[in-house]
KOLPAPA-649481 format. One record per residue (C-alpha): x, y, z. Coordinates in steps of 0.001 Angstrom, whole numbers, plus 500000, padded with zeros to 6 digits. Layout:
BEGIN
XYZ/...
END
This chain:
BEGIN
500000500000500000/501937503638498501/502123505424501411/501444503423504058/504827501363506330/503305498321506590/505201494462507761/506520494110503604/508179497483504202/509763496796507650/511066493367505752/512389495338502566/513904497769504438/516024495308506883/516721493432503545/518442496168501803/520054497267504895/521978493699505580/522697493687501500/524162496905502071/526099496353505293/527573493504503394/528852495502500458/530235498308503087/531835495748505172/533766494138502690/531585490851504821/532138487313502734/529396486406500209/528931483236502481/527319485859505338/524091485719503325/523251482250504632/523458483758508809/521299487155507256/517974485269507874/518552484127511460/519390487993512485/516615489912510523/513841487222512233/515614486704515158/514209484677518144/511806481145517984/508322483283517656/507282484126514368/505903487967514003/504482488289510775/503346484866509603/502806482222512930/505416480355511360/509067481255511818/510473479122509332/508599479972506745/509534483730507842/513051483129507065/512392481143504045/510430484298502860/513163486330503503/516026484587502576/514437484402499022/513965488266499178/518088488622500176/518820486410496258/516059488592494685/518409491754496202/521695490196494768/520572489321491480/519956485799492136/516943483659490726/514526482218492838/514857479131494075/512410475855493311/510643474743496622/511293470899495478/515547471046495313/517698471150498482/520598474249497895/522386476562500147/521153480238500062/524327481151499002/524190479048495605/524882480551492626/526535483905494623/529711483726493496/529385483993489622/526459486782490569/528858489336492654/530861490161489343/530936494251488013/530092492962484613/526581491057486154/523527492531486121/520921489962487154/520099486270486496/516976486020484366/513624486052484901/513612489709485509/510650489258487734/510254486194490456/507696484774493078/508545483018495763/506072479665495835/505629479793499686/504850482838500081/502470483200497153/499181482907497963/497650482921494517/495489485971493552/491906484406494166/489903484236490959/487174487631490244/484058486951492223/480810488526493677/479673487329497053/477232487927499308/477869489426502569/476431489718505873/475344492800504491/472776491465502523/469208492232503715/466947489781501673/465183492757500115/461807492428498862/462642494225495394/465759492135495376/466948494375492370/469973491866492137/468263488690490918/466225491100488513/469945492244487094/471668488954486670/471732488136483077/472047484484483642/469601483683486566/472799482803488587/471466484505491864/468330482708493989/466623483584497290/467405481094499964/466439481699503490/465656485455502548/469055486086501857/470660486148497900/472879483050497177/475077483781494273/475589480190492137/479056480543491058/478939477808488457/476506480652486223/478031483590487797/480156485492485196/481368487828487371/479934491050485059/479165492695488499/475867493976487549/474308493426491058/477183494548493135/476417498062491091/472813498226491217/472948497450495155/475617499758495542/474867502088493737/470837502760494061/470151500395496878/471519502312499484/470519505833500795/472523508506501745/474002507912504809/474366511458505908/472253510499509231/470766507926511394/467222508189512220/466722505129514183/469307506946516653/469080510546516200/466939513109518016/468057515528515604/465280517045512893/467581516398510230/465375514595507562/464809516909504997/461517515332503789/462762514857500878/461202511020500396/464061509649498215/464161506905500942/460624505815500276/461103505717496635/464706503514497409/464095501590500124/463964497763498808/461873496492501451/459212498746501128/459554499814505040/459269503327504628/456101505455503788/455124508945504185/452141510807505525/449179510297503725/446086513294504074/443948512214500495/441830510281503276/440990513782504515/440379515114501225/438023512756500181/436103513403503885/435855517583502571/434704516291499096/431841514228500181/430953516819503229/430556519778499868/430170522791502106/433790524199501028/435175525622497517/438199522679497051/440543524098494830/443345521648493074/446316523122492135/448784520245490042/452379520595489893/454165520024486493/455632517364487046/452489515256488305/451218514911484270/453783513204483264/453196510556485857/449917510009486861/449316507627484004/451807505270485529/449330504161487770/446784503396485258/448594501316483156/449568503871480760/452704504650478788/455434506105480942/455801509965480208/452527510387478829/451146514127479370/447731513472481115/447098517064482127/443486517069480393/442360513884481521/443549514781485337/441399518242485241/438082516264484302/439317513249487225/439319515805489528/436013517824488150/434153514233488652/435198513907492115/433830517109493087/436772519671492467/435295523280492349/438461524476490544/441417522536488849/444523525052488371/447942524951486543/450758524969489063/452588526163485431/450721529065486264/452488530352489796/456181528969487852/455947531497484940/455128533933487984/458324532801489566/460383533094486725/459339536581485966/460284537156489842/463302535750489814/464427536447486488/464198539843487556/465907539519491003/468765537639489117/469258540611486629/469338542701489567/471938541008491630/474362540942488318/473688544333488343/474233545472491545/477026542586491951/475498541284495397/474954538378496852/475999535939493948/475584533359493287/471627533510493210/470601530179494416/466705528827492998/464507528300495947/462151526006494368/463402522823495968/461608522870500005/464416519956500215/466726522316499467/466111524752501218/465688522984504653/469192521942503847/470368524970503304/469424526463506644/470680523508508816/474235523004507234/475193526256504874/473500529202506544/476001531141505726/474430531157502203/471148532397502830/471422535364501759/472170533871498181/469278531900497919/466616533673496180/463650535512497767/460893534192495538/458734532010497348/458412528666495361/455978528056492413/452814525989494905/453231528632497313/452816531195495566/449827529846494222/447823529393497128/448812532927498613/447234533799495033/444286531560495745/443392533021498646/444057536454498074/443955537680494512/441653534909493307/439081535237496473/438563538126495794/437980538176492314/435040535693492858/433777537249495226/434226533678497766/435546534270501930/439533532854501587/438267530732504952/435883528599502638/438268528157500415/440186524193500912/443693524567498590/444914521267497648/448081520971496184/449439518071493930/452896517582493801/455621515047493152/457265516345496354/456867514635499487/458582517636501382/456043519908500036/454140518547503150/456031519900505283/456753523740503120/452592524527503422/453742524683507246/455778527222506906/453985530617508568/456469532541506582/454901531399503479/451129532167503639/449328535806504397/446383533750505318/446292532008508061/447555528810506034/447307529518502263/447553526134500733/445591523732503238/446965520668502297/449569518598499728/448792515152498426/451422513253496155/450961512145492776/450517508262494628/448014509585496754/445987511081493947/445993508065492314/444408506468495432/442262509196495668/440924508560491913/440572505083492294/438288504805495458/436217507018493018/436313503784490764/437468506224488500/439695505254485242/441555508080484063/442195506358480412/438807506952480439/438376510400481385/436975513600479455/439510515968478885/438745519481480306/440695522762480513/442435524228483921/440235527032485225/441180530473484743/442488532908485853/445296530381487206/445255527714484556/447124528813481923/451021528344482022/454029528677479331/456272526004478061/458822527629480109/456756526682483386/456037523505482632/459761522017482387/459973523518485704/459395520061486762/462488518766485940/466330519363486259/467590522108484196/464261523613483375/464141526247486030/467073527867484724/466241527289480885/463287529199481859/465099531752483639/467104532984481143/464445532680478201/463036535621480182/465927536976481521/467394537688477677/463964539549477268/464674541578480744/468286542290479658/467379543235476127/463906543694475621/463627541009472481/462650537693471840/464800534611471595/463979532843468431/462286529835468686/465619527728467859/467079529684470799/464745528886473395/466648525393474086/469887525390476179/470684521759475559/474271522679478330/471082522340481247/469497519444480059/470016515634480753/470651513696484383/474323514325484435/474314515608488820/476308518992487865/475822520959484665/477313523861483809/476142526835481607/477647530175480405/475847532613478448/476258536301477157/473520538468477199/474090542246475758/477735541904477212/476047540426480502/478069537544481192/476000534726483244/477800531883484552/475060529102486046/475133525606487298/472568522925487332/472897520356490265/470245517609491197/470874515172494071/472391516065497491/475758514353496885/476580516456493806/474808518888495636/477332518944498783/480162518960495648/478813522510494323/478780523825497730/482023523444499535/483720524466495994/480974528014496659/482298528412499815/485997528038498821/485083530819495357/481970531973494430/482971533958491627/482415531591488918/478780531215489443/475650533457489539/472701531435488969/472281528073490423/469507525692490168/469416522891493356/467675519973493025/467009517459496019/466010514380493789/468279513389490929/466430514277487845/464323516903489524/460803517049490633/460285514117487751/461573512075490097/460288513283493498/459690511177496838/455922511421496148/455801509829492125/454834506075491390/457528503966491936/459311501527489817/461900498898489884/465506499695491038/466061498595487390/464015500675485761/464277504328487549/466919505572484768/464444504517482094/461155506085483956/463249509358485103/464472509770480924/460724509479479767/459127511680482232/461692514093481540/461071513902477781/457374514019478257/457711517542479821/460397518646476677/457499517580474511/455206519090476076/457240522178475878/457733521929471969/454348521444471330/453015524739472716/452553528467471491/453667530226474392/457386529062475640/458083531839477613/456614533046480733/456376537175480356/454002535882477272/451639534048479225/448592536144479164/447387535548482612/450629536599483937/450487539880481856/446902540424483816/447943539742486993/450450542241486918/448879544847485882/445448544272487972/447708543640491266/451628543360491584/452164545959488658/455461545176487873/458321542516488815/459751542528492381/457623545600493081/456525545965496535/452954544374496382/455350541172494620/457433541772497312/454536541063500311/452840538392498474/455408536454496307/458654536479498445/459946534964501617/462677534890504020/465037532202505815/465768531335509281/469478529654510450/468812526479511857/472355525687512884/471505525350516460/469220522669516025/472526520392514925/475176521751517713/476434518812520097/475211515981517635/477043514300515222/473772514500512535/475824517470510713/478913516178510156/
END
């Protein structure tokens, strides 16, 4: 081991020293065969329980040091055989160039996969569903690899490796600590299926049947491209229609576009990013989308608050606009009004909490996940295949292309600087420049540079808290080659979010890569890609925030954060 002085150095070391001592000394060649005896002296063996076999070992290394060839194991010769004709000027070494010594070889075992104690006889047992030649068999609910039909390709020591196991950042069967960012990526993980999250669409279906409330839906991007899934339909299939008139059946008052409240948050943030390149403060500008995030953000890096933008994120946004703006406008008391959100987000559960993020008392009421509107549609006996297609209602159904690849990595900043170039430079991109193809994919970091007007803007893209952690402690070192970065909790974004139907360990990269193209096509397909054009958003302004970051945007759209360190002093959770 490079580096390390371990027993083979000790030996080498004494080795060269005797060879050397004999040279200086001038000592007879014959001295080699007493060299063994001094270097492991005494009747105890201390690096093998066998003396003898100590000495033999080293007395083969002292021949290797002069030059000489190994001996065979099966003839009987003095150590010093051979010396003579070896200690010449004109000698170099007696072939082979390289040697092993038989007794002390142990034979490099052949390449093989076991199982370990490790092994926790997973339901999903992702391993067996890997091996491509059925070599791997449950017996007494632990894997048994058959070695005869292994051939060692090593496929399920990566997928239990790799997606198997969770971040081990804490331990919650020890820790007092609130830690968990509530994210849900062990849920989706886990192979035995232990872990589940709170459920509430029990409670929703109790205010549906009761009808003496408005119940307002308001769907998260990400949750069309989903949904199907649990109907039996083709994965990344844009359901959005077919989901409004679901929810209509059940007894929804109003079905909104959480594309909607993103478009609004782009044209807020946007505008607070321009501003911050402007002014050249507090860079880089961090999204605040991610609740994940966020929650992260104030227990182990407060000291980047003040980077993360203001903007309150997209479902929050829309419920303060529910029950203030869109009350009012129907003429309907904000306390009648139930908000339901639908998101792929299992920590959005836990961001309606949040005083800091309502004017109401509680402006979104509760948050169901794409699973649990599934449930919630089937009790109905209700077959979405099957479902009319209806239109979000207005005045918060209408969203851009821009907002709707919100929902997964990369698109918050592809959407941010489609209106951003308009902020900078009061044009349109073209529609073959609407695409920054540097943002998209599931690589964990992506990196993006861009020149606006002579406006330089140098971004990153990160999804998943281990690249995440990467990004940061290289922030903390230099911030100046960033000022825009989008964060990500879940690798692959909101797509792939502790709330969506799960799949096989096997399949996830397949599922994530649809979804995400789903959204793209979505994107493509529609007339209005960027989010200052949405028309609702234009009306909204100018009938109540009046312009960007103004501040009436200011009270109702924005937020602040609170350091959390405390929470983590004297426990090992935040290392």
């Amino acid at each position: 081991m490079r580096g390390i002085y371990s027993n083979k150095t000790e030996i080498r070391h004494k080795v060269f020293t005797e060879i050397a001592r004999m040279a200086y000394d001038d000592s007879p060649l014959s001295r080699i065969e007493d060299l063994p005896y001094e270097i492991v002296p005494g009747e105890i063996g201390k690096y093998y329980d066998n003396i003898f076999l100590e000495r033999a070992i080293v007395g083969e290394r002292l021949r290797a040091t002069m030059g000489l060839p190994i001996r065979k194991m099966s003839e009987h010769a003095p150590l010093s055989e051979g010396i003579d004709a070896s200690a010449i000027d004109e000698k170099y070494y007696d072939p082979p160039l390289i040697n092993i010594i038989k007794f002390a070889c142990h034979a490099c075992p052949e390449k093989r996969v076991f199982i370990t104690n490790a092994c926790q006889g997973c339901l999903e047992h992702p391993c067996i569903e890997v091996c491509p030649k059925d070599a791997i068999k449950m017996v007494k609910g632990r894997s048994v690899i058959d070695q005869d039909k292994c051939i060692k390709c090593g496929k399920c020591l990566e997928i239990c490796r790799n997606e198997v196991t969770v971040s081990r950042m804490y331990d919650l069967g020890i820790t007092k600590k609130p830690i968990c960012i509530n994210c849900g990526q062990c849920s989706i993980y886990c192979p035995t299926g232990a872990i589940s999250e709170k459920e509430d669409y029990k409670e929703i279906n109790k205010i549906l049947k009761k009808n003496d409330k408005v119940v307002t839906f308001s769907v998260a991007p990400a949750v069309r491209v989903a949904l199907g899934e649990e109907f039996g339909m083709k994965i990344g299939t844009n359901i959005d229609k077919k989901m409004v008139g679901a929810l209509k059946k059940i007894g929804a008052n109003y079905v909104f576009d959480v594309t909607f409240s993103a478009d609004l948050t782009i044209m807020e943030e946007a505008m607070e990013l321009v501003n911050r390149i402007k002014q050249n403060k507090n860079l880089p500008l961090f999204t605040s989308c991610c609740p994940a995030w966020v929650k992260y953000a104030e227990l182990f890096y407060p000291e980047l608050l003040s980077n993360i933008s203001t903007c309150k994120s997209p479902i929050s946004m829309q419920g303060t606009i529910i029950k203030t703006y869109f009350a009012k406008k129907v003429n309907i008391d904000p306390n009648n009004i139930v908000n339901v959100v639908v998101a792929p987000c299992t920590a959005k559960k836990a961001e309606i909490k949040r005083k800091e993020l309502s004017i109401t008392n509680q402006d979104n009421d509760y948050v169901i996940t794409t699973r649990e509107l599934a449930k919630l549609l089937k009790e109905h006996n209700i077959n979405l295949e099957e479902c009319k297609e209806e239109e979000f209602d207005s005045p918060l159904g209408d969203g851009s292309g821009a907002g709707v690849i919100f929902g997964n990595t990369g698109g918050v900043t592809e959407a941010a600087f489609r209106t951003a170039y308009y902020y900078i430079t009061g044009k349109d991109l073209k529609d073959d420049e609407l695409v920054f193809s540097e943002v998209r994919g599931m690589n964990g970091i992506k990196n993006i540079e861009v020149n606006i007007d002579g406006i330089n803007i140098k971004g990153a893209v990160v999804n998943g808290m281990k690249n995440l952690k990467k990004v940061l402690d290289i922030i903390k070192e230099d911030s100046s080659n960033f000022q825009f970065i989008e964060v990500m909790n879940c690798n692959g974004g909101c797509i792939a979010g502790g709330g969506q139907p799960k799949t096989t360990l096997l399949n996830m990269l397949k599922t994530k890569e649809a979804r995400i193209g789903g959204l793209y096509s979505t994107d493509e397909k529609m007339v209005k890609r960027v989010s200052y054009k949405n028309p609702e958003i234009k009306k909204i302004y100018e009938e109540f925030f009046k312009e960007p970051n103004s501040d009436i945007a200011h009270k109702y759209l924005h937020t602040t954060y609170t350091d959390k360190s405390e929470i983590l002093k004297g426990g090992a959770c935040g290392e």
